[in-house]
C-alpha positions in Angstrom: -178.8 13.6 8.9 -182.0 11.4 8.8 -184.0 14.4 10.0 -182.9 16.6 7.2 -183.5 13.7 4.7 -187.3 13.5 6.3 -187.5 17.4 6.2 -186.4 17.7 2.8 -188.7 14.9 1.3 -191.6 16.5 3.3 -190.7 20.0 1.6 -190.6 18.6 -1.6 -194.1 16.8 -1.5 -195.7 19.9 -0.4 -193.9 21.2 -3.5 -191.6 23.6 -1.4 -188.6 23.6 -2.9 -185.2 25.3 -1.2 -184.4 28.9 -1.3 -181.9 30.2 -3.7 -178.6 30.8 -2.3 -177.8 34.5 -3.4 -173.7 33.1 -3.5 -174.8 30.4 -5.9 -177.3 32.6 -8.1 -174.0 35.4 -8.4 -171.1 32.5 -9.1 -173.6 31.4 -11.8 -174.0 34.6 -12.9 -170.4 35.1 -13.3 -169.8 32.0 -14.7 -172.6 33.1 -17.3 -170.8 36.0 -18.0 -167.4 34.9 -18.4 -168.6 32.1 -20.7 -170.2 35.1 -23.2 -166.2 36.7 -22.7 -165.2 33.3 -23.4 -166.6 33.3 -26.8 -166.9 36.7 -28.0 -163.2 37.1 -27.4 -162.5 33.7 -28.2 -164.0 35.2 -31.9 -161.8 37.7 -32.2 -158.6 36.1 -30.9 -159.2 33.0 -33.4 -158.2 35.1 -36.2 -154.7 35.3 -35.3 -152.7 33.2 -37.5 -151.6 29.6 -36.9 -151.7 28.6 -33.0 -150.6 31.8 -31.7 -154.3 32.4 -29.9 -153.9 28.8 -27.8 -150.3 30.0 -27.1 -150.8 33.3 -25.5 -154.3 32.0 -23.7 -151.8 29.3 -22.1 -148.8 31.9 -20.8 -151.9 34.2 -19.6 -153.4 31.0 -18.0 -150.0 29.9 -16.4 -148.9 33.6 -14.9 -152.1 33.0 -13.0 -152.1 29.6 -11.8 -148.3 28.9 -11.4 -147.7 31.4 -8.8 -150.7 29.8 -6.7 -149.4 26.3 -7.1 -145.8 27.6 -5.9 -147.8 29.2 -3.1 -149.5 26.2 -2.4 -147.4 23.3 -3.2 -144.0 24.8 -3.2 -141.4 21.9 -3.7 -144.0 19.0 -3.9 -144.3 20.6 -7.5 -140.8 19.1 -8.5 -141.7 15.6 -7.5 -141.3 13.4 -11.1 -145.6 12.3 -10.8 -146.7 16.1 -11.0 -144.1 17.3 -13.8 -145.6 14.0 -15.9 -148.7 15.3 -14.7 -147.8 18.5 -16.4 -147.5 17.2 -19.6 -150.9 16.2 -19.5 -151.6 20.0 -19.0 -149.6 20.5 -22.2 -152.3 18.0 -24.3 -155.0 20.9 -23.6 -153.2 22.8 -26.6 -155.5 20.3 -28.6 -158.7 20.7 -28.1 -158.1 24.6 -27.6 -156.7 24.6 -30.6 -159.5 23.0 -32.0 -162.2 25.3 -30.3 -160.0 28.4 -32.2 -160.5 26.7 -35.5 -164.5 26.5 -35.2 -164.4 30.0 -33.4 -163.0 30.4 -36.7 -165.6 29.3 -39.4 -168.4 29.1 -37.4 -170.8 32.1 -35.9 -170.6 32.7 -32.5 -174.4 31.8 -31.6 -173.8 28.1 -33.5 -170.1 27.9 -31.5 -172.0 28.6 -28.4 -174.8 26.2 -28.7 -172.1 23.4 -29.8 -170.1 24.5 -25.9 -173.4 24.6 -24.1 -174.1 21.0 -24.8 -170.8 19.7 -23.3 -172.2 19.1 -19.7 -175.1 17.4 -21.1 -172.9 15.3 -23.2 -170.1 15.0 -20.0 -173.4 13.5 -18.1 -174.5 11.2 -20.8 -171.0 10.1 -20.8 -170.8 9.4 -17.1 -173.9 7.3 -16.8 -172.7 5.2 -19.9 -169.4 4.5 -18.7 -169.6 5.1 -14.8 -172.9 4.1 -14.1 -174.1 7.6 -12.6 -177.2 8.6 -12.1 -178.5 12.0 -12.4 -181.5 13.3 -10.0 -185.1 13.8 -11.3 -184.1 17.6 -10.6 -181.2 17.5 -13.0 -181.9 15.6 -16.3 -184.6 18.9 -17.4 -181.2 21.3 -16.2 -178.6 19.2 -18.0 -181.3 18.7 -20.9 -181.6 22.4 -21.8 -178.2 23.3 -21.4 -178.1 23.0 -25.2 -180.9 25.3 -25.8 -180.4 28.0 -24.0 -177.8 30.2 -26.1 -180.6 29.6 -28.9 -183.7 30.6 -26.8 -182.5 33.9 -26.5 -180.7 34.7 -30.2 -183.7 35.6 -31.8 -182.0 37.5 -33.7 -183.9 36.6 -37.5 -180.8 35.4 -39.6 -180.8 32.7 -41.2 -178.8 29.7 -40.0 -175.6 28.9 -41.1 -175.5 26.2 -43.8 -172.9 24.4 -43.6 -171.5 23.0 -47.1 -170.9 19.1 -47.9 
């Protein structure tokens, strides 16, 4: 362990930095991508009236996560701490109703600058309240999370202006 600590400081004064790890660069990728199908679906599926778009995401979510936690867990699913524990689930309708209502009235490039900042925010958060500490590495990542939907709009409209 020492000996990759030593190596790993001596790459990084050399300014030699570690080869990308073709797994990592294609979950990105596909984390990327689904977070564009997040929100460009999440546009259309926000018109549905009242709360029926946070209802139908939640039976699609379930049919796909409940047969894995059967398959996983099997009776330990029963025990009274995980069905309190699945209430908890059930306070999710919130904020997903909430994220419908700005899909809503805002444009898609404005909702998806507001959702990029979240880790940023989630970060800030956790070195407030829990003391951690980011790495020199990640502070300029976790920094231009916010900017990066924007970077690439370019689109020339004019930004949404919001009334008071």
């Amino acid at each position: 362990m020492d000996r990759l600590r030593r190596s790993r400081a001596r790459d990084a004064a050399a300014g030699r930095g570690a080869a990308l790890d073709p797994l990592g660069v294609a979950y990105a990728a596909g984390a990327a991508l689904c977070w564009v199908l997040y929100i460009i679906f999440g546009k259309r599926a926000s018109a549905l009236p009242g709360g029926q778009a946070v209802a139908w995401g939640m039976l699609v979510a379930s049919t796909f996560t409940v047969p894995l936690g059967i398959a996983h867990a099997g009776g330990a699913l029963l025990a009274p701490s995980v069905l309190v524990g699945g209430l908890a689930i059930l306070s999710s309708t919130a904020p997903y109703s909430l994220e419908m209502l700005a899909l809503r009235r805002l444009p898609s490039h404005v909702f998806g600058l507001i959702v990029s900042a979240s880790p940023a925010v989630a970060s800030l958060i956790g070195f407030v309240m829990l003391g951690e500490r980011l790495s020199w590495v990640m502070i300029p990542i976790e920094a231009g999370h916010g900017f990066r939907l924007e970077a690439g709009h370019g689109s020339g409209t004019k930004p949404a202006i919001i009334p008071r």
